[in-house]
Each structure stands twice: as structure tokens, then as C-alpha cells.
C-alpha positions in Angstrom: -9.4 -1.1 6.4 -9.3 -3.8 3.8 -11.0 -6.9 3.9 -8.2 -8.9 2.4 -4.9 -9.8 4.4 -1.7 -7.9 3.4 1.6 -8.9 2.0 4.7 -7.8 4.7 5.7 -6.4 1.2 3.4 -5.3 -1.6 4.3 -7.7 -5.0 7.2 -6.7 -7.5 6.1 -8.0 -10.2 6.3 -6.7 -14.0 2.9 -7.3 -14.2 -0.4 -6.7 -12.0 -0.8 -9.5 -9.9 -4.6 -11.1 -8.4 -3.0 -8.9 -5.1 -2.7 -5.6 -6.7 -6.5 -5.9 -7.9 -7.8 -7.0 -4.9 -6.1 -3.7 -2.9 -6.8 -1.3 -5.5 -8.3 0.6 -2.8 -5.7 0.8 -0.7 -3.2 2.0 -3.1 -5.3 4.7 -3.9 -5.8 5.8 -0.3 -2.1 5.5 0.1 -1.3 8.0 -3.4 -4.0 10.2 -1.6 -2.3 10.2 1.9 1.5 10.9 0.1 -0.4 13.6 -1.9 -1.4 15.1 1.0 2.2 14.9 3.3 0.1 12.4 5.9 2.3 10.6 8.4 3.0 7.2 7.9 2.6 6.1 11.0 -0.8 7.4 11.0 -1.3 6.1 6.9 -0.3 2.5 8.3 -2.6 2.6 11.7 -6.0 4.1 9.2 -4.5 1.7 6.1 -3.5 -1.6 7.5 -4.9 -1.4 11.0 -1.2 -1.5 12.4 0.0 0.6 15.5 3.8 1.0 14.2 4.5 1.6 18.3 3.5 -1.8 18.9 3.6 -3.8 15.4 7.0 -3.7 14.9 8.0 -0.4 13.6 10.1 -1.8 11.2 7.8 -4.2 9.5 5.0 -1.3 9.2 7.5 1.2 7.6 8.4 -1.9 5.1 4.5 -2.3 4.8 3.9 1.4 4.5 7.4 2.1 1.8 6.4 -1.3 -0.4 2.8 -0.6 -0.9 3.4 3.0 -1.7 5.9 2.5 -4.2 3.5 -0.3 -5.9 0.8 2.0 -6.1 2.5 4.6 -7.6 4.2 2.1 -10.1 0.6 1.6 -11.2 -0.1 5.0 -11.3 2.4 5.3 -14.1 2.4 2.2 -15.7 0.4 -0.8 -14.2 -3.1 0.7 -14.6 -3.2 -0.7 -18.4 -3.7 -4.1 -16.9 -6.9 -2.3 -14.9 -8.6 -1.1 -18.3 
């Protein structure tokens, strides 16, 4: 689990934000969980330390759907602000 606190919703910016560079970890473990079909549920409770039973499952699927598509936005074009 990360250090850092998360966003409900990961940022939607045009542009990487401080946020994205402090969980580039995260979004790589959640590219490498979607690579390999893992359950959210189980992504979320390893991820974000969240039970989605008891953490509102909603919010954690919002967690889980907003971070994931993030990270794979920077998989395709917000990595040139990392180099």
C-alpha cells in the first residue's frame, strides 16, 4: 500500500499532476493487475487497503475504475511528462 492518501477519484487532468507522480507505483500495480484479469475487489483491498464489503462498495469501484483509467492514460500518453 502507498504511503500517500488517495483521491475518491484519480485526477483528470490534461496534464500530469504532483498526484500522478507521487502514485506512480500504484498505477503500475493496477496496469499489472488488469493485465493479469485480477479482481477488483481484491486489486482495491492489496491497492488502496479498502475492503469494498465494508468501504462502501461503490466508492472503491469508483476508486478502483478512476485510477485504472488514469494509469493507462499515462501508459499512452502521460509518461512524456515522466521523462
Amino acid at each position: 500500500m502507498n504511503d500517500r492518501p488517495f483521491l475518491d477519484q484519480a485526477p483528470d487532468a490534461p496534464e500530469l499532476t504532483d498526484y500522478d507522480r507521487g502514485h506512480v507505483q500504484t498505477y503500475l500495480r493496477l496496469l499489472d493487475a488488469a493485465d493479469e484479469g485480477a479482481d477488483w475487489r481484491e486489486v482495491v483491498r492489496i491497492v488502496f487497503g479498502l475492503d469494498p464489503d465494508i468501504d462502501h462498495t461503490e466508492r472503491a469501484r469508483t476508486l478502483y475504475d478512476s485510477h485504472l483509467a488514469r494509469a493507462r492514460w499515462i501508459s499512452a500518453q502521460g509518461y512524456q511528462g515522466l521523462v
